[in-house]
N, C-alpha and C positions, 0 to 999 in steps of 0.2 A: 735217332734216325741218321746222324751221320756217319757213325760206322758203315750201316747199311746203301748209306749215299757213296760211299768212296770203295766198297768193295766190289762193284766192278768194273770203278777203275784199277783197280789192282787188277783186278781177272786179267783184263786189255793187256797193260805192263808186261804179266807173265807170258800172256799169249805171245807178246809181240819180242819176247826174248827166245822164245819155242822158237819162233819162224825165224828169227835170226839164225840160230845155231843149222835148221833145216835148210837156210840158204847156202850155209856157210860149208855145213853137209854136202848138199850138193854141188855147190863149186867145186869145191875140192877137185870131188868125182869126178866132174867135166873136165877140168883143169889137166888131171891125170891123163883122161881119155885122150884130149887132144895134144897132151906131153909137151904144155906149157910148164917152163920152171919158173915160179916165183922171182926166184933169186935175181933171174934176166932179166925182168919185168924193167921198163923204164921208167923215172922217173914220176910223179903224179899223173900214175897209169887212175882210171877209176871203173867201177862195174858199171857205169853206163857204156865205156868204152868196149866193152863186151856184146855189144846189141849188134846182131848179123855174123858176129864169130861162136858166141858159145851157143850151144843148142838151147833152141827156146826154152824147152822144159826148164833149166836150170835158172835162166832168166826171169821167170815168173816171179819161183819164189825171190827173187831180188827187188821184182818190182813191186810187189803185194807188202812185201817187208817198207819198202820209199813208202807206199801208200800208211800202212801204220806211224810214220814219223809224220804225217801231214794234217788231214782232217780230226784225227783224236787228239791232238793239241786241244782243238778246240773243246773237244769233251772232258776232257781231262780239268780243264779251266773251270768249265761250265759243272761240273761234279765238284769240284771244290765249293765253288761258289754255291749251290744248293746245299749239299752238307753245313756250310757255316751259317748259311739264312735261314736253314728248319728246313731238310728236303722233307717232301709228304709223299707218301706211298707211292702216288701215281708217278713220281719222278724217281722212284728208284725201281720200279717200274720200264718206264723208257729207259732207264740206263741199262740195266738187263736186256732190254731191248735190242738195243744201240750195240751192245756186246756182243750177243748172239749174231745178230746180222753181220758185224766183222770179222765175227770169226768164222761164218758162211762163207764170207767174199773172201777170205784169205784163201781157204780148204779148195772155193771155185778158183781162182785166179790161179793159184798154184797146181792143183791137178787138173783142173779141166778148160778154162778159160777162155768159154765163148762169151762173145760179149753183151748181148741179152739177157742172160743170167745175170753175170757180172755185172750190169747197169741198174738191173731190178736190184740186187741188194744193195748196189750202193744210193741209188735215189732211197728205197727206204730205210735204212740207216739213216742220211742225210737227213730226212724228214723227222726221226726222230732227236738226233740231233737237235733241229731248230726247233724244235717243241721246247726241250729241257732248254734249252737257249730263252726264249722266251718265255718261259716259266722263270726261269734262273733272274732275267730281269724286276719282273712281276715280283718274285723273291726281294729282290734287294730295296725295289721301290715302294715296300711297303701292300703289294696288292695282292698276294699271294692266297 
């Protein structure tokens, strides 16, 4: 089962290097549009510093990409830690879970991004998250 425990965390990984490149994609593009040259750029310029100058759209996918380096830390952690303690169906399970819902809230965040939506999949995400979280525990103390 721990193959099946860490494969989607890897899924997450590749997704989250997909949306890198489609951020990166899209900067550019804006970058162009608005006939910013790099080169000029000052000094520890960063893409937050973009927020009210570059067109939202392009914005999103940067921020949806921050959101991937943030809360799946934790899953990431927490799929390890199940794979090594004997993950059981139902946790690799949630983790499919947890996967699909981020990569909803990425696809919403970046093309459409009202925040209703956006909140629904991130609370459930979340929730599944602290499931495996508290399984993950359960795991290691023995109560699994």
């Amino acid at each position: 089962m721990q193959s099946q425990m860490l494969a989607p965390a890897a899924v997450l990984v590749l997704w989250s290097l997909i949306v890198m490149a489609w951020m990166v994609v899209t900067r550019m593009g804006a970058f162009k549009a608005m006939g910013v040259d790099l080169s000029k750029s000052p000094p520890g310029g960063r893409g937050i510093n973009l927020d009210g100058v570059a067109p939202d759209k392009a914005q999103w996918k940067s921020h949806n990409y921050n959101h991937l380096m943030e809360q799946p830390t934790l899953f990431y952690a927490t799929a390890i830690i199940l794979a090594l303690a004997g993950a059981a169906d139902l946790d690799v399970k949630l983790a499919w879970a947890y996967v699909g819902l981020r990569v909803l809230h990425s696809l919403w965040q970046s093309l459409v991004n009202t925040i209703p939506v956006r909140f629904t999949l991130f609370g459930l995400s979340s929730l599944a998250l602290a499931v495996l979280a508290v399984r993950a525990v359960m795991a290691t103390m023995g109560h699994a």
